[in-house]
C-alpha positions in Angstrom: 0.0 0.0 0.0 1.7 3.3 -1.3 2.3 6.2 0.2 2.3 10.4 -1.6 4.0 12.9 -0.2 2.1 16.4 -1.3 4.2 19.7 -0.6 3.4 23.1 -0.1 5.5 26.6 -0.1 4.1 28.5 3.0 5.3 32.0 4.3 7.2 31.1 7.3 6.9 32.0 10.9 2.9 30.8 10.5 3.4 27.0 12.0 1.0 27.9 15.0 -1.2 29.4 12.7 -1.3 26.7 10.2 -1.2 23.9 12.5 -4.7 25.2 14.1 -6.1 25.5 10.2 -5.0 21.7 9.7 -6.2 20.8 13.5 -9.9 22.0 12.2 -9.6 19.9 8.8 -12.9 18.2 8.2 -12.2 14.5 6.9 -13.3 13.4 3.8 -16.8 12.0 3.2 -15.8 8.4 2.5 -12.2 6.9 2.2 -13.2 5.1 -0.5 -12.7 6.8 -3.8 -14.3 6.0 -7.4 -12.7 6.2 -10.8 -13.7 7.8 -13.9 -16.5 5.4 -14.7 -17.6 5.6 -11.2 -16.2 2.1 -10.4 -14.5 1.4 -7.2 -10.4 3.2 -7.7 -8.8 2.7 -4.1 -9.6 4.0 -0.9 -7.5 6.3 2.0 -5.9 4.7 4.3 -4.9 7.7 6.3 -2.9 10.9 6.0 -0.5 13.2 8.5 0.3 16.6 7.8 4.1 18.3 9.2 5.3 21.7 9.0 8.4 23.1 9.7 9.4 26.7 8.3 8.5 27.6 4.8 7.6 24.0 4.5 4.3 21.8 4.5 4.3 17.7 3.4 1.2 16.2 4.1 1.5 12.2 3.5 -1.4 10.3 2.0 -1.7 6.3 2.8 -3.5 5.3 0.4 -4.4 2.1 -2.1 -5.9 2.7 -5.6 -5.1 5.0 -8.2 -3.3 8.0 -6.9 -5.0 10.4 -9.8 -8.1 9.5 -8.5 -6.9 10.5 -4.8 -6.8 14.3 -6.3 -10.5 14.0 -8.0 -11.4 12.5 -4.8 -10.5 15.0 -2.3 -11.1 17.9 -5.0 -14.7 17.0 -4.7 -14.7 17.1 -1.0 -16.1 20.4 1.0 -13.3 20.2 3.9 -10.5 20.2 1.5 -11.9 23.8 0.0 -12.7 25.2 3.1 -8.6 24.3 4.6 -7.9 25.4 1.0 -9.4 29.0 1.6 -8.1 29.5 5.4 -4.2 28.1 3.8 -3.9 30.9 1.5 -2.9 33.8 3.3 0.0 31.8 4.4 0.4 30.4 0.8 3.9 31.5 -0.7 2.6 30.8 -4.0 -0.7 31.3 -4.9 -2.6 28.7 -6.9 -5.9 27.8 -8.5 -8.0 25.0 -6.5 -11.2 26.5 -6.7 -12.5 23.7 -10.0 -11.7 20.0 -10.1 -9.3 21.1 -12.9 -6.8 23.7 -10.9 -7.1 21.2 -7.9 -5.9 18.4 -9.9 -3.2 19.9 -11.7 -2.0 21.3 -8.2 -1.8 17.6 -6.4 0.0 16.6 -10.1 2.5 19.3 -9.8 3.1 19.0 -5.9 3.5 15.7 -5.4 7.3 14.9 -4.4 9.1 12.0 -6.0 9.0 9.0 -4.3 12.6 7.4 -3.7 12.0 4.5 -1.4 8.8 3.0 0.3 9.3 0.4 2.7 6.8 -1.4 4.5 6.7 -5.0 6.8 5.2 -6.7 3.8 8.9 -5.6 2.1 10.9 -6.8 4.8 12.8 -9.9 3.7 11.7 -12.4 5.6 15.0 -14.3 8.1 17.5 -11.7 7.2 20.3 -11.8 9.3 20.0 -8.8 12.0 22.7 -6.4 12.4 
């Protein structure tokens, strides 16, 4: 079960500030998501949000297709109303406001993935150090 890594470019010295908007986030609907033809694409299987300076990375848990993670949560009324209190603190403006801007901001924020590793990866009787 992967995991995303979404950034975002926030003026710093507004952790408190933006930690309280976060602490207020209302959850998504359902953690089940659909596809495109409305059949069954993954579901969340949590998220955690960290902020440190000029930096947020909140970390979605999820299994499914990851695109339909963004059309998912761009449909969801919680994720606008965080969106709205975020942006004074926003470094960078950007469009979330239609399904369209939303999605091509998760596309463009999401952070590379470079190594996921999980028990089901562990080899099983390696030698412990």
């Amino acid at each position: 079960m992967p995991y995303a890594a979404i950034t975002y470019k926030v003026k710093p010295g507004f952790e408190d500030e933006i930690a309280e908007i976060f602490a207020a986030f209302e959850r998504v609907s359902t953690p089940d998501f659909a596809g495109d033809g409305g059949d069954p694409a993954g579901r969340l299987l949590g998220t955690g949000v960290f902020v440190k300076d000029d930096n947020i990375v909140r970390v979605i848990h999820y299994e499914g297709d990851f695109a339909a993670v963004g059309k998912h949560m761009a449909a969801q009324k919680g994720v606008h109303v965080l969106e709205d209190k975020l942006a004074p603190y926003l470094a960078v403006q950007r469009d979330t406001t239609s399904p369209e801007g939303f999605a091509e901001y998760f596309r463009n924020a999401i952070m590379r993935s470079v190594q996921q590793l999980t028990v089901d990866t562990h080899p099983v009787g390696a030698p412990s150090s």
